[in-house]
C-alpha positions in Angstrom: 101.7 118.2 141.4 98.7 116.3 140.1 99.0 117.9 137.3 102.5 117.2 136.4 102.2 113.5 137.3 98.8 113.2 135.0 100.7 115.0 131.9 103.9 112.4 132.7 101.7 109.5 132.5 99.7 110.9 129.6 103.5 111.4 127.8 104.5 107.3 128.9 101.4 105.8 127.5 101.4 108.0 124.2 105.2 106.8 123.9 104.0 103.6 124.7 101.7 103.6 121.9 104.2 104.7 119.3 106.6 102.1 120.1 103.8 99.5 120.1 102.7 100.5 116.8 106.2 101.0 115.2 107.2 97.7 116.1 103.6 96.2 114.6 104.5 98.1 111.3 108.3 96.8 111.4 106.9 92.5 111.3 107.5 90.8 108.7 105.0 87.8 108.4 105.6 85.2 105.8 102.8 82.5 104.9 104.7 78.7 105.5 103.5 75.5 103.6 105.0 72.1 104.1 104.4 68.9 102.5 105.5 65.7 104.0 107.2 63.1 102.2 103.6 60.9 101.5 102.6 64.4 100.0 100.4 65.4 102.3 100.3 69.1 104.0 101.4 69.3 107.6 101.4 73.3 107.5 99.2 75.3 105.4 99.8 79.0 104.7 101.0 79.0 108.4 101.4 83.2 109.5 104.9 83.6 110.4 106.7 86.2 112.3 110.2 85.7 111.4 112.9 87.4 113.2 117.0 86.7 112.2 117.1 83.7 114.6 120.2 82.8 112.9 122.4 86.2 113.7 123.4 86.2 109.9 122.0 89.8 109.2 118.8 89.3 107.8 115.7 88.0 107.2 115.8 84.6 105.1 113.9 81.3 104.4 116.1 79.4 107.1 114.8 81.9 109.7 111.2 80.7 108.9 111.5 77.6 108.5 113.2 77.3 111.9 110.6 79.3 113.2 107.6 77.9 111.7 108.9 74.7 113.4 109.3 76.0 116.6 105.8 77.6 116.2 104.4 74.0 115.2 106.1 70.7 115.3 105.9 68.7 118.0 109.6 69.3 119.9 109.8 72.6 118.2 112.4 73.2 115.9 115.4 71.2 117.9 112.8 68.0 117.3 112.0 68.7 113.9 114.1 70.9 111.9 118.3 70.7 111.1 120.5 72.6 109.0 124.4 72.2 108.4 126.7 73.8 106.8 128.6 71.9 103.9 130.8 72.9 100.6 127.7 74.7 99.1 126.6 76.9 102.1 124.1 76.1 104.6 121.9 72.8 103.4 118.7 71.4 104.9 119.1 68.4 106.6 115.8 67.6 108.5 112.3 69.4 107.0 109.3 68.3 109.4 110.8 65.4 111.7 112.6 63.6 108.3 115.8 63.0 107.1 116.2 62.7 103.2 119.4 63.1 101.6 119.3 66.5 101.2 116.0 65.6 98.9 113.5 69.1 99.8 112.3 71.9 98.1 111.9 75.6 98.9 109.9 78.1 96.9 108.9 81.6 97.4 106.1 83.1 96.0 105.9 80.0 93.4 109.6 81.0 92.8 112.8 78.1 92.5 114.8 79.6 96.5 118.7 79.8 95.0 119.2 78.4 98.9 118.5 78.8 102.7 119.5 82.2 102.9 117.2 83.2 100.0 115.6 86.7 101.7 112.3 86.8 103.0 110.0 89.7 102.9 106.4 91.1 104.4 104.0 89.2 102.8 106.0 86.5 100.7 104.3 82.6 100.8 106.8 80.1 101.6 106.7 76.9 100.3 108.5 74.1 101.4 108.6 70.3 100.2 110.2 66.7 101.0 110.8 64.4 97.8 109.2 61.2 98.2 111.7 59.6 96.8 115.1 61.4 96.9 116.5 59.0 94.0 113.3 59.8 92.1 113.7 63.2 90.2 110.3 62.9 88.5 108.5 64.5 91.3 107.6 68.5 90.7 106.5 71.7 92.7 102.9 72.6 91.9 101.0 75.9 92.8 97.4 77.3 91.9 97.7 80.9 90.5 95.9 82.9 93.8 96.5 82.3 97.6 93.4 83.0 99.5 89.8 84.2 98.9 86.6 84.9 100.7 83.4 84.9 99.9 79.7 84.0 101.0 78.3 80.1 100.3 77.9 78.8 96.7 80.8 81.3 95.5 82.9 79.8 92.5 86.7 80.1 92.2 88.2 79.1 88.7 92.0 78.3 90.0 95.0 77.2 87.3 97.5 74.4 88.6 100.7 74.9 87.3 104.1 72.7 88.0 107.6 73.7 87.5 110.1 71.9 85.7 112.9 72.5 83.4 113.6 72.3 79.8 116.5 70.6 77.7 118.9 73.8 79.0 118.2 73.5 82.1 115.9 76.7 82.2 113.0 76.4 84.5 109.6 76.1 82.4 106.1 76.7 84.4 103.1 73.9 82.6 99.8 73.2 83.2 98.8 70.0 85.2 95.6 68.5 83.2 93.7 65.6 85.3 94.2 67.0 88.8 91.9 66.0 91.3 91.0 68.6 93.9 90.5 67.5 97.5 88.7 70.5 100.3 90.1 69.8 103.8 91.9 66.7 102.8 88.8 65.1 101.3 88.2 63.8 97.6 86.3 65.7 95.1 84.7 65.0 91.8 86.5 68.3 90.5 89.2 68.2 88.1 92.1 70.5 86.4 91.6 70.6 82.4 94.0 70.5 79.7 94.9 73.9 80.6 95.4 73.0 84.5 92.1 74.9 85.3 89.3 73.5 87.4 86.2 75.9 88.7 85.2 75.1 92.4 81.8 75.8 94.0 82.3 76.0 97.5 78.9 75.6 100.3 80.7 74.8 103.3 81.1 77.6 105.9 84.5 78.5 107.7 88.3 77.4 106.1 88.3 75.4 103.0 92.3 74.5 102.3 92.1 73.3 98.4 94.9 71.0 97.1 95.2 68.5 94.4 96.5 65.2 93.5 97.5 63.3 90.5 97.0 64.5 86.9 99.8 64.6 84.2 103.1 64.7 86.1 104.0 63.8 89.8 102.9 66.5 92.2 103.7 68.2 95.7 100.2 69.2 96.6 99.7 73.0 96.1 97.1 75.2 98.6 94.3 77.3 98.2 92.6 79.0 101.4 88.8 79.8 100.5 87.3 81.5 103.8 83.2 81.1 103.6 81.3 83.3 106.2 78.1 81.9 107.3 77.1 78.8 109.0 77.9 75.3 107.6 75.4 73.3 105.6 74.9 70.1 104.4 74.8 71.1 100.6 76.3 69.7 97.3 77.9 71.4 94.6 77.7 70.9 91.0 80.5 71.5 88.3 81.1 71.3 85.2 84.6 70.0 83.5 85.8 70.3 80.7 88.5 67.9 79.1 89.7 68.4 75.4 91.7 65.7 73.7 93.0 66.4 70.1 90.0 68.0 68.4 86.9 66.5 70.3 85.9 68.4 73.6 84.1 66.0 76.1 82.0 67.5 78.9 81.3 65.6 82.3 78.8 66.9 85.0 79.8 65.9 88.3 79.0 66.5 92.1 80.9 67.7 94.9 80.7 68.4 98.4 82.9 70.7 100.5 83.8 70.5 104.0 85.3 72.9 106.2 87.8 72.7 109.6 88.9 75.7 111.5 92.1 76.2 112.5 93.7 78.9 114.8 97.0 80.6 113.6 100.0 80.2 115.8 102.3 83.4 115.2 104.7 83.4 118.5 108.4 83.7 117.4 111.6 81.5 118.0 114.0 83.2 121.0 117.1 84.1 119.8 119.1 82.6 122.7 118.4 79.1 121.4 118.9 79.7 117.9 121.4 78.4 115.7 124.3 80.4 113.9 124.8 79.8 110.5 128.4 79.6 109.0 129.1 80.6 105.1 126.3 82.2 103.8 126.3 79.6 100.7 127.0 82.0 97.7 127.4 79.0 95.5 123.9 78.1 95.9 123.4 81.7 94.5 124.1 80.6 91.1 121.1 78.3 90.4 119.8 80.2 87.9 118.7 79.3 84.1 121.0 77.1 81.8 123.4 74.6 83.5 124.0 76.4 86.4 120.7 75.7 87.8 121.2 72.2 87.2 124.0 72.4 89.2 122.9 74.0 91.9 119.3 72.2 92.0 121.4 68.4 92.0 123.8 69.7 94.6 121.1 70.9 96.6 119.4 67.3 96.7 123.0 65.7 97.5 123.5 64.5 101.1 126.7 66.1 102.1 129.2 64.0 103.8 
């Protein structure tokens, strides 16, 4: 009898197990970034779980954004985050606490989202941004060309800043942003992008260094960089040198900059369902934003408070 209720229990935990570790293996985390309208990042690379919190089907940037608000935002998402659904499909209404026309941004993996319900999958970075001026078109998504490192104190990462905006057809073009500066953990740095939007950071600061930029050429949302030092922190100073080429003279400037790391814990709970909201068309027209004049079309409309 022993015997039998040993083996039964043996059988539940090894079950147990399987389920456990089938339903680790079915998550899909996506990595949530959103900049406030004074261009600042409220969430960086946030680790989200997202589940179909809307009932459409599947897995989509609506679900994580709702989610990553509910995770985060003071309120959760019924505080900070509003959709509707309007002529086009479903629109964004409210992205972190504001209301602006219609004026955001989503991007995935440094990719133009056709809309809302834009798929999600394992592993994609989300990005998600508020114009600071929704009658002010001169204002473009910017991203560094790798995520995340890590590495040991004094390690150098040479990162490219690109922007996105669109040529006289309407077809998205990707250029360099020259003149960047670079801030570590929200603080000012002597290091800056060159003509060809690359900068070379030194970082000496243990723990999480987020790395963003400001300023340059063109009108930036600020991108994000997560450089993870081990070790223990240290009151050191970096040294860098940039290079800036104008015409055919090449100038070279020496400067200094130090580097100072914040740990933050991740926060990867998921939304319930039974508060969740349903969404109505799935906004096929927002599916056509594409190259030529369609993705005009669809990149005005999405910017257009719907009435």
């Amino acid at each position: 009898m022993k015997k039998s209720f040993a083996m039964a229990a043996a059988l539940v935990m090894s079950f147990s197990a399987v389920a456990m570790n089938a339903s680790a293996e079915g998550e899909t985390k996506v990595y949530v970034t959103i900049s406030d309208s004074n261009s600042a990042l409220v969430l960086t690379q946030e680790p989200v779980n997202v589940t179909d919190i809307d009932g459409d089907g599947k897995l989509t940037v609506n679900d994580a954004l709702y989610i990553a608000h509910e995770n985060n935002y003071e309120g959760g998402a019924a505080a900070g985050y509003k959709t509707s659904v309007g002529q086009y499909g479903l629109g964004l209404d409210v992205l972190w606490g504001k209301e602006n026309q219609q004026s955001f941004g989503y991007y995935v993996n440094s990719k133009m989202a056709n809309g809302l319900t834009d798929e999600v999958k394992d592993g994609d970075y989300l990005d998600a941004l508020t114009f600071p001026d929704p009658s002010d078109l001169d204002y473009h998504y910017s991203w560094f060309d790798a995520r995340e490192g890590e590495g040991e104190a004094d390690k150098e990462v040479t990162l490219q800043l690109k922007a996105l905006s669109f040529d006289a057809s309407w077809a998205p073009v990707e250029n360099p942003v020259e003149g960047a500066k670079i801030t570590i953990n929200g603080n000012d740095t002597d290091f800056v992008t060159d003509a060809e939007g690359k900068v070379t950071v030194k970082f000496t600061e243990a723990g999480k260094n987020v790395v963003s930029a400001k300023g340059g050429n063109t009108k930036i949302a600020p991108p994000s960089y997560i450089m993870n030092i081990s070790g223990e922190s240290a009151e050191t100073t970096t040294t860098t040198t940039t290079a800036t080429t104008t015409s055919s003279t090449t100038t070279t400037t020496t400067t200094t900059a130090k580097a100072t790391s914040k740990s933050q814990a991740a926060k990867t709970t998921t939304a319930s369902k039974s508060n969740s909201p349903k969404t109505g068309d799935s906004g096929a027209a927002m599916a056509v934003a594409v190259l030529g004049a369609a993705a005009a079309a669809a990149f005005t409309l999405r910017r257009r408070n719907e009435k």
